[in-house]
Residue, then its C-alpha position, 0 to 999 in steps of 0.5 A: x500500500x502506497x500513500x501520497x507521502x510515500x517518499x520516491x525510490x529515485x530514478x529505475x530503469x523500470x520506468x522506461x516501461x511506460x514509456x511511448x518508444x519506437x517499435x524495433x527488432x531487437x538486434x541481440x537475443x535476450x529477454x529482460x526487463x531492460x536490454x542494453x545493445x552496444x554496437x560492436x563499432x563503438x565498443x571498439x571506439x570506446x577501448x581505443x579512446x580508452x588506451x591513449x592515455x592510461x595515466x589518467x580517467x578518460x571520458x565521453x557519452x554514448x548516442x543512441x536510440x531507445x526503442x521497444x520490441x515484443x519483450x519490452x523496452x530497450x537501449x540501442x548504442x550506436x555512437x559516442x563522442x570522446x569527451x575534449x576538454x575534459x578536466x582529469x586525473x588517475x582516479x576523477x573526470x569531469x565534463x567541464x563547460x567546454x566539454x559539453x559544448x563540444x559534445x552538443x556541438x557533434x550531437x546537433x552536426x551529426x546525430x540529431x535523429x538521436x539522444x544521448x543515452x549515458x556515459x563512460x569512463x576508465x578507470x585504469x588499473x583500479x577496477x570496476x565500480x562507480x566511485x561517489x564522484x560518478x554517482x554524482x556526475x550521474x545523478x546529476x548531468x545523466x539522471x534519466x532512469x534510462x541512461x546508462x553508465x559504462x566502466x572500462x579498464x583498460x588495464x585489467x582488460x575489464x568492463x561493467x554497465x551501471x543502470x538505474x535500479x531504486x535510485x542507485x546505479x547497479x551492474x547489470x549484463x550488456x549485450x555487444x554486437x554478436x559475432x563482431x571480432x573484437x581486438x581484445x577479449x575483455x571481462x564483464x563484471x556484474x558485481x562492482x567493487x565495494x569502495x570504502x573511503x580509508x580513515x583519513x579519507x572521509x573529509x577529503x572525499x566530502x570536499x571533493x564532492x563539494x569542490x565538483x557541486x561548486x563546478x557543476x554550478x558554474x556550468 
């Protein structure tokens, strides 16, 4: 039982089942309550970005197209743009002012029949999971229920997709173009790592949030 001062569970992907979307084959195989279909092209697109620089967090967004077949609703990605412009170091990214203007840029040139469906970034050599800054940049520049998340790293060789469930971001299985002879084999995770701040670390992390809230209003 439900009342009006039920307080909301935040963003879930189950919404996207309410939603009015374009009818389509489902180019994988699979059923669930949300598929997710990457685009063999662009997952290689992405492992390349990811490799130029393994010094540091890379980033950019994923373009496609929602749609819906017999089994229910889904994500096709079939584009993303490198994010340019980006401020970065080993363990944080963040989408700057310039860098959104770029991306909207391309977004409005060459994919203006389609949306932009989510985000990736590496994590070179420290695994898969989303860290209290990605939680941010997610809730607050990709906070739709139906955008996604993608982790790489470059390093382990290691990758994992992050969907809206009950307000949160949870790994979930993704399905790339079958058959597509990738360069490189790479593990999908469907647990994310546990990150817990060290003693010492709390206040620090609190302050980079703050110093991330204070960029966010300027952009």
């Amino acid at each position: 039982k439900t009342t009006a001062n039920a307080p909301k569970t935040g963003p879930d992907v189950k919404e996207m089942s309410a939603r009015e979307l374009p009818r389509d084959a489902f180019p994988g195989r699979g059923a669930s309550a949300f598929r997710v279909f990457l685009d063999s092209n662009v997952h290689e697109q992405i492992r390349k970005h990811a490799t130029e620089d393994v010094r540091v967090e890379i980033c950019g967004v994923l373009v496609g197209t929602w749609k819906r077949d017999d089994e229910g609703p889904y994500v096709l990605i079939n584009a993303a743009i490198p994010g340019e412009a980006v401020a970065n170091k080993l363990s944080e990214v963040t989408f700057t002012h310039e860098t959104w203007a770029k991306i909207h840029k391309r977004m409005d040139a060459e994919f203006a029949d389609r949306s932009i469906v989510g985000w990736y970034h590496t994590h070179p050599g420290f695994g898969i999971f989303l860290s209290d800054m990605d939680v941010f940049i997610q809730e607050n520049f990709f906070p739709e229920p139906w955008q996604v998340a993608l982790v790489y790293d470059p390093k382990a060789k290691e990758e994992g997709l992050f969907l809206w469930k009950s307000g949160k971001p949870e790994p979930t299985a993704f399905l790339v173009e079958e058959d597509a002879g990738a360069e490189e084999a790479t593990t999908v995770i469907k647990v994310a790592r546990e990150v817990t701040a060290k003693p010492g670390q709390a206040g620090e992390m609190v302050g980079e949030v703050s110093q991330f809230a204070d960029r966010l209003d300027a952009i």
